[in-house]
N, C-alpha and C positions, 0 to 999 in steps of 0.2 A: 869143339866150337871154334868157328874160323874166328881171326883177329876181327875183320871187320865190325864181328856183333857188339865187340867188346868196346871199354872205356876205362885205359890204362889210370888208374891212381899216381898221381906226383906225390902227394905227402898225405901224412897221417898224424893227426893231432888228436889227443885226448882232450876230455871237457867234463869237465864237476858241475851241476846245478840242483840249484834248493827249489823246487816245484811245489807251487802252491796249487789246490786242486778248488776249483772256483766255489766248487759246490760245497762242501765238507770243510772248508779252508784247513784241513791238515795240509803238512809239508811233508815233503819228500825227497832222497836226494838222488837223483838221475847220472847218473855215468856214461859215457857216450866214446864213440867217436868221428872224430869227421875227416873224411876221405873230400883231399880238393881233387878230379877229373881232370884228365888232359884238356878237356875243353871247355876248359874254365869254371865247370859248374862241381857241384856238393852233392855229395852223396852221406847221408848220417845213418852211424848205428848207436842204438840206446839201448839201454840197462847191460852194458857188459859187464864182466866180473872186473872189479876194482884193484884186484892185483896184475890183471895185466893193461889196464889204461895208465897203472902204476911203472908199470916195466915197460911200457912204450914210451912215456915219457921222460924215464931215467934213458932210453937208448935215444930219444930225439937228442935232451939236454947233452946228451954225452959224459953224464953225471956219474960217481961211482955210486956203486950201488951200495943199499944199506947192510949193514954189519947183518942182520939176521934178513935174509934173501926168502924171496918165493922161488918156485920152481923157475918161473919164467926171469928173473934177473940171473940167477943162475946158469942157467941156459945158455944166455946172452954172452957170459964170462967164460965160458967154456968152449975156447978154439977148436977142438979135436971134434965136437958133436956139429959145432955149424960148418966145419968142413967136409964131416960125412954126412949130413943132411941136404948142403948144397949140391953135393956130387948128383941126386937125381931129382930133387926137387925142382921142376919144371917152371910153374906158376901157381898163382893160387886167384881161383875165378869166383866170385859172388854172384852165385846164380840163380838161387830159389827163393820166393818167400812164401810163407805157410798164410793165406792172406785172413785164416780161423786166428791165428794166433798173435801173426806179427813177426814171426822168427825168420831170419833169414838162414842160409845155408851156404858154407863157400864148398867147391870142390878144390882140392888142392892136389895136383898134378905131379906124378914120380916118374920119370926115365930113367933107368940104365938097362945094360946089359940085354936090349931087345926088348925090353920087359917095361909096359906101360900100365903104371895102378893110378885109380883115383879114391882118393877117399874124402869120403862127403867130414865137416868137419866145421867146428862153431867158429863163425866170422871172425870173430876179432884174435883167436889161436890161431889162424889158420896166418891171419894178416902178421902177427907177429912173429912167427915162422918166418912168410918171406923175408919180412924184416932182417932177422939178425940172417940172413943169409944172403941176402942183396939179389932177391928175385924178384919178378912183377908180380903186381898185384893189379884184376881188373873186377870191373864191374859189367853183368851183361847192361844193354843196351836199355832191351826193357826194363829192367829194372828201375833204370834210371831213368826212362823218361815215365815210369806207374809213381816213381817219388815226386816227381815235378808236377804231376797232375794232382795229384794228392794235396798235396805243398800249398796248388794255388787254390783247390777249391777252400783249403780250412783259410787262406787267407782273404777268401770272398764272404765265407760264413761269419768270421770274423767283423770283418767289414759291415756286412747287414745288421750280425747282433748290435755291431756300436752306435750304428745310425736307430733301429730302433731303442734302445734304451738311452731313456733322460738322464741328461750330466747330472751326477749326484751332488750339484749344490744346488738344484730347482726342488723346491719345496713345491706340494701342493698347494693352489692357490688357497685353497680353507685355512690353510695354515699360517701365508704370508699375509692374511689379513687379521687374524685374532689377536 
């Protein structure tokens, strides 16, 4: 996939949230993360596994990492594997989404010795990979502009729902007059 299609990642920030589900009003808690774009704009992954939005953000903070470690803080601490991992790991491109499900897909890129593999590989491993080995990470193009479309219609739906439903302190008038 040429550069051009692509849309280089500057930073990678993890995010916690308690989701209320309007319907059901149970809660829930969301794990995320949010890739800021060369050009300015967000690209978000949600429900990732919680030990590595855990280990991106021990590796952003530059924090040590806890006395009993996941694989991935691990990893992080261990020079000798992210110097043989950097040696062919190329980049890692977020390219697919399964749009039944919601999942996306990164392919993450290996060079050496004449020998070019890709292997397909869950976004946010794939991101922290480049991570602890100081590779690019991008996002394709579409991708990123099917999330902005996205983005603005639930921000339109949004919009509608609030204008049709009455501010919940307007009682019916049957009521304001009894």
């Amino acid at each position: 996939m040429s550069e051009e299609e692509l849309v280089r990642v500057t930073s990678v920030e993890p995010f916690y949230r308690v989701v209320e589900d309007s319907r059901t009003h149970m809660t829930f808690s969301l794990v995320g993360l949010s890739l800021t774009l060369e050009d300015g704009g967000e690209f978000t992954l949600v429900n990732i596994p919680y030990d590595v939005a855990e280990a991106i953000k021990i590796l952003n903070d530059g924090s040590v990492p806890p006395r009993r470690q996941s694989i991935y803080t691990f990893l992080a601490s261990h020079e000798e594997f992210k110097e043989l991992i950097g040696r062919t790991l190329k980049r890692v491109v977020i390219d697919e989404v399964d749009l039944t499900t919601g999942l996306y897909t990164a392919t993450v890129e290996f060079e050496g010795s004449g020998v070019n593999l890709s292997v397909k590989m869950i976004p946010s491993q794939a991101i922290y990979l480049a991570m602890i080995t100081g590779k690019p990470i991008y996002v394709t193009r579409r991708l990123v502009e099917m999330e902005r479309k996205m983005n603005e219609e639930g921000a339109r739906r949004e919009e509608r729902a609030r204008r049709e439903r009455p501010p919940s302190d307007l009682r019916p008038l049957a009521q304001a007059t009894s």
